[in-house]
C-alpha positions in Angstrom: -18.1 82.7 170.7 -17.2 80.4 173.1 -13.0 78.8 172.8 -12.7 75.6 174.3 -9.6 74.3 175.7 -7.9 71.9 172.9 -8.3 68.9 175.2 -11.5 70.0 176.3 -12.8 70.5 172.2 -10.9 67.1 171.2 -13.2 65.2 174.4 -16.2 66.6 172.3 -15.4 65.9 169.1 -15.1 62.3 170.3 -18.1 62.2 171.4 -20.0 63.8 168.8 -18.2 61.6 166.4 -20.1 58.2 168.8 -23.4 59.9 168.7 -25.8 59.7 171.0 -29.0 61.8 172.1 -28.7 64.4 174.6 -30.3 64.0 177.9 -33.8 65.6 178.1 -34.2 62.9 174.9 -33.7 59.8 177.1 -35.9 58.0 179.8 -34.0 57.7 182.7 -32.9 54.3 181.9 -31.1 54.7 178.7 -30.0 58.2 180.5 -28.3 55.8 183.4 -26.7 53.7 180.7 -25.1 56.6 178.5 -23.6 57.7 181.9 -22.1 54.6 183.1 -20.5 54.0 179.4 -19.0 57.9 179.2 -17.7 57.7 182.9 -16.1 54.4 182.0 -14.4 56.1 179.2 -13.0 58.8 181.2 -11.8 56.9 183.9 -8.5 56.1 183.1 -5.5 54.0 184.8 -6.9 54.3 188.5 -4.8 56.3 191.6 -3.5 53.9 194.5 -5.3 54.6 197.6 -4.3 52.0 200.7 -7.9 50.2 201.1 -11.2 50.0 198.9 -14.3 48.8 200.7 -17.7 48.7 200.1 -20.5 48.6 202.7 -24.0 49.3 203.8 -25.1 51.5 206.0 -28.0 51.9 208.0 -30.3 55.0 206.4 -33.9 56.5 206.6 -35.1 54.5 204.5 -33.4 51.2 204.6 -29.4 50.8 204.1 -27.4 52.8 201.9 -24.7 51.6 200.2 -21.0 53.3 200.4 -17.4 53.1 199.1 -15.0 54.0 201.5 -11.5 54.9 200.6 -8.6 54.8 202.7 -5.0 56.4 201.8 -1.9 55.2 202.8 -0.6 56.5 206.2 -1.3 55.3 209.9 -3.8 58.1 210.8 -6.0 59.2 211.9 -7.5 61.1 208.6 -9.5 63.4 208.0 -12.8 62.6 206.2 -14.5 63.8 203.0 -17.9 62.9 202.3 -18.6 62.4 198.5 -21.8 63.3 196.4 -21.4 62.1 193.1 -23.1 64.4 190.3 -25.8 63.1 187.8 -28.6 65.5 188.4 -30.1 62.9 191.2 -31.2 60.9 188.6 -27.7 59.3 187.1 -24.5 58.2 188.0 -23.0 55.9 191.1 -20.6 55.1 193.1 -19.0 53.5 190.0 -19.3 55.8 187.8 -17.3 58.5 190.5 -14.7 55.8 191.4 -11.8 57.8 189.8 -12.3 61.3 191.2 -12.7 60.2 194.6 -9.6 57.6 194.4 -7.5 60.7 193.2 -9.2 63.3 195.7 -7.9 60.7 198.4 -4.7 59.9 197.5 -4.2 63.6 196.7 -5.5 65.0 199.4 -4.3 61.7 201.9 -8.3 61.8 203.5 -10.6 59.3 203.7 -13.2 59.4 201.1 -16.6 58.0 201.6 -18.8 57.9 198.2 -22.4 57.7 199.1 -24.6 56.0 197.0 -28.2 57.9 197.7 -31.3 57.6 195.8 -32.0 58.4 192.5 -35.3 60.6 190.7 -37.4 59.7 190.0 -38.5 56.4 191.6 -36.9 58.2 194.6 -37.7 62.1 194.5 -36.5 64.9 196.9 -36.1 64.6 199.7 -35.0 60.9 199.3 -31.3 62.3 198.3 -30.5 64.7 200.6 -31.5 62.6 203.5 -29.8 59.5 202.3 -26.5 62.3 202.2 -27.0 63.7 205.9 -27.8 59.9 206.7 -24.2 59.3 205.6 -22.2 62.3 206.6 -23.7 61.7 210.3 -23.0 58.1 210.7 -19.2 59.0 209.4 -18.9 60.9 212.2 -20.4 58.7 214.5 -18.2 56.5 213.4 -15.0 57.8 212.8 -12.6 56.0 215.1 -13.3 52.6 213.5 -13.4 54.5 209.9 -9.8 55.6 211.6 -10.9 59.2 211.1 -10.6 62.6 213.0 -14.1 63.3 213.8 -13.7 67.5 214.1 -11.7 67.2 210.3 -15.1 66.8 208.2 -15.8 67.7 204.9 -18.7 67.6 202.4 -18.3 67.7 198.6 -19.7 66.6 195.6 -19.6 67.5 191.6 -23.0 69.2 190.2 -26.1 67.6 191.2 -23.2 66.2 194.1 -22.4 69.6 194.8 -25.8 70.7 195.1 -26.5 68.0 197.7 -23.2 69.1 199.8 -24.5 72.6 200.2 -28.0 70.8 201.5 -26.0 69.0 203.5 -23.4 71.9 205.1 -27.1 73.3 205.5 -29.0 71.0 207.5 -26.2 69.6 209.3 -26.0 73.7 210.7 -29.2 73.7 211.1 -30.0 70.2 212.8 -27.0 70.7 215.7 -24.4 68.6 213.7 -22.4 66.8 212.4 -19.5 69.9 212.9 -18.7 70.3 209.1 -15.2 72.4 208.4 -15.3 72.4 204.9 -17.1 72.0 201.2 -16.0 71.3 198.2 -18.4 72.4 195.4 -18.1 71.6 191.7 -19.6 73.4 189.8 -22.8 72.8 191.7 -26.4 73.4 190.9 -27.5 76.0 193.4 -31.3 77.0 192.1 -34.1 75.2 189.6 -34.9 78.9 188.5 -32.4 78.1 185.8 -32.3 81.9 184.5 -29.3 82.8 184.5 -26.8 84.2 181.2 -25.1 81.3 181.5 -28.2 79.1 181.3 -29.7 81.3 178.6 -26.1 81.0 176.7 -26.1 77.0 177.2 -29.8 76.5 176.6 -30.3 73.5 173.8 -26.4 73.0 173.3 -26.3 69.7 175.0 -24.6 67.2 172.0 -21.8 70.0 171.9 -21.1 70.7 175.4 -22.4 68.3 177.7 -25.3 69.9 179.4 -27.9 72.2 178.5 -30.5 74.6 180.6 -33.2 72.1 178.5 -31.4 68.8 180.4 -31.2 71.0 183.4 -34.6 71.3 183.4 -35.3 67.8 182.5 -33.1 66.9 186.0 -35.3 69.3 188.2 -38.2 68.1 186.6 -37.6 64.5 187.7 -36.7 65.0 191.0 -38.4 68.2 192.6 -42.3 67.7 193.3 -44.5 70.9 192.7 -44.1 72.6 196.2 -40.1 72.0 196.5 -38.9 74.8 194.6 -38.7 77.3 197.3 -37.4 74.8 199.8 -33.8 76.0 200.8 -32.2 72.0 201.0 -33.5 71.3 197.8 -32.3 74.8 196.2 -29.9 76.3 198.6 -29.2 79.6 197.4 -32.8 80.5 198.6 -31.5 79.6 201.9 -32.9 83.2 204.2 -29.1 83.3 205.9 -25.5 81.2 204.5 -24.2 82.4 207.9 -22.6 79.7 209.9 -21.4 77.7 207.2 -17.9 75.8 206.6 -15.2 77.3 204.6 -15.5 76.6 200.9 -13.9 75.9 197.4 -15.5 76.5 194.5 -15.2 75.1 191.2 -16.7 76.2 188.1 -16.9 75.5 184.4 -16.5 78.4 182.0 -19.0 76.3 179.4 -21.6 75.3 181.5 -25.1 76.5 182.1 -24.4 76.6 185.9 -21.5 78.7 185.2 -23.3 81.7 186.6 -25.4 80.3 189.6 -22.4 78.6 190.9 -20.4 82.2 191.0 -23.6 83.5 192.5 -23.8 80.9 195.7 -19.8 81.6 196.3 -20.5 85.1 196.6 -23.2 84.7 198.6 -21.4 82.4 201.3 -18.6 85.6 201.0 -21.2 87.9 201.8 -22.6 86.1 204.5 -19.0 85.4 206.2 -18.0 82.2 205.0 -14.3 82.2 203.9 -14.7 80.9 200.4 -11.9 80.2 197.3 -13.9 80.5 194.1 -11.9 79.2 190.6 -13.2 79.5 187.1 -11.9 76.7 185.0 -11.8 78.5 181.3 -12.4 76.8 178.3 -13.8 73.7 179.4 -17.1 72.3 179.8 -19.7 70.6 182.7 -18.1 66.9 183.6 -14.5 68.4 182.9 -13.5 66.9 187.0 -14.3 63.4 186.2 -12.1 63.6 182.4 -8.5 64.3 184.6 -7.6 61.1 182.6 -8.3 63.2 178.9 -7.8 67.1 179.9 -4.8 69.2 181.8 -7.6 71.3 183.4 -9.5 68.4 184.9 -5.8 67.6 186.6 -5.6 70.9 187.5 -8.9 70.8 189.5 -8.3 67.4 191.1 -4.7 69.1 192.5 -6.5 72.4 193.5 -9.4 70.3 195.3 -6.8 68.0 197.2 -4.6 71.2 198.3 -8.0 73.2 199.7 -8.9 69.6 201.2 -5.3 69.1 202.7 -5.3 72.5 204.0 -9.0 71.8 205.2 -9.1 68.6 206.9 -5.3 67.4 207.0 -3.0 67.0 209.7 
């Protein structure tokens, strides 16, 4: 029987009280919309960073649009390159605007939120290469981002985290950019979805957040038939982990990726990758975006910006 944090149990409640279908229920459309409206409702009196801008930047398939945040401070920083979660098919740079406003004024980095492609107008690899896209022209641009080019991290929440292990991947793999660090939240490592913790969390969506079924409703909408043993769109079938940045990793006790998110920290620890990996009991998928609702989600944010400051800062 699972006990949920207080906090975490009174977030549900709430939102069981409002209704509302789980995912694998909706088109992508009304799944977009129910996203925007429960970020919104997490988001909470927003952190001071020193500048807020949005851009465009040049991608490969036309421009890409970012939020860059800047802390306070005369720099130069160093950089973290966001992912926002959604399982490729939701969310926004919106809909992630408080996580990465506290992760930079925590952590005193530049955050760029990257606003890739979604599934399934736009299926893999559209995401992955909108994110390298991104993370490269950060670093080729870091003096006038006012950024420390070798102090360059990738990070991103669940389908976010997911595309910053592709990332830390390809960027290995493809000569650059030099990446010291990832921050993965409870990420989604492998579409094989057979783990206990997906077996435990299979249809309990309206309770907990996210199910295996939405899981597999996410996968379905953005992998094609012959990407499901490709290492950048599932990267713990990645042949070697070796060579890749230091890492923190966060997961959710009450989550169906619970298990496969344990399994890719271990992995990067057996393949020598110094890795920090943290179980968050008691609390459910999404808890990193309710810091506004839930102690634990605080907790997170402060544990991310202390691994980032010891990461990338000065």
């Amino acid at each position: 029987m699972v006990q949920l944090d207080p906090q975490m149990k009174a977030v549900l409640d709430q939102a069981a009280a409002a209704g509302g279908k789980p995912f694998h229920q909706m088109t992508p459309a009304e799944a977009r919309r129910a996203a925007d409206a429960m970020f919104a409702a997490f988001r909470g009196e927003p952190a001071e960073v020193g500048k807020v801008e949005d851009r465009r930047i040049p991608g490969p398939a036309g421009e890409i649009p970012v939020r860059i945040y800047t802390p306070a401070g005369s720099g130069p920083f160093g950089a973290l390159v966001y992912f926002h979660g959604g399982g490729w098919v939701i969310g926004n740079i919106e809909t992630h605007d408080a996580p990465c406003r506290q992760l930079t004024a925590g952590a005193g980095c530049v955050t760029v939120s990257v606003d890739y492609r979604l599934a399934p107008e736009f299926k893999f690899p559209a995401g992955p290469d909108d994110c390298y896209a991104a993370t490269k022209w950060v670093a080729d641009n870091a003096r006038s981002l006012n950024v420390d080019p070798s102090r360059l991290a990738v990070g991103g929440d669940s389908a976010g985290g997911n595309l910053a292990a592709s990332v830390a991947l390809m960027a290995r793999d493809r000569g650059g950019p030099k990446l010291v660090f990832q921050l993965l939240i409870y990420p989604a490592t492998d579409c094989a979805d057979d783990t206990p913790s997906q077996r435990e969390f299979a249809q309990v969506s309206p309770d907990y957040i996210l199910s295996r079924t939405d899981m597999e409703w996410f996968w379905g909408h953005y992998l094609g038939p012959d990407d499901k043993t490709n290492p950048i769109a599932c990267p713990a079938r990645a042949s070697s982990l070796a060579g890749l940045p230091r890492a923190f990793v966060l997961i959710a006790e009450v989550d169906p990726l619970r298990d496969e998110g344990e399994a890719y920290a271990e992995a990067l620890r057996k393949a020598g990758v110094s890795v920090n990996l943290k179980r968050y009991d008691g609390v459910c998928h999404g808890f990193f975006s309710m810091a506004s609702m839930i102690g634990k989600g605080r907790q997170a944010i402060a544990d991310s910006c202390a691994e980032l400051r010891s990461a990338i800062g000065k």
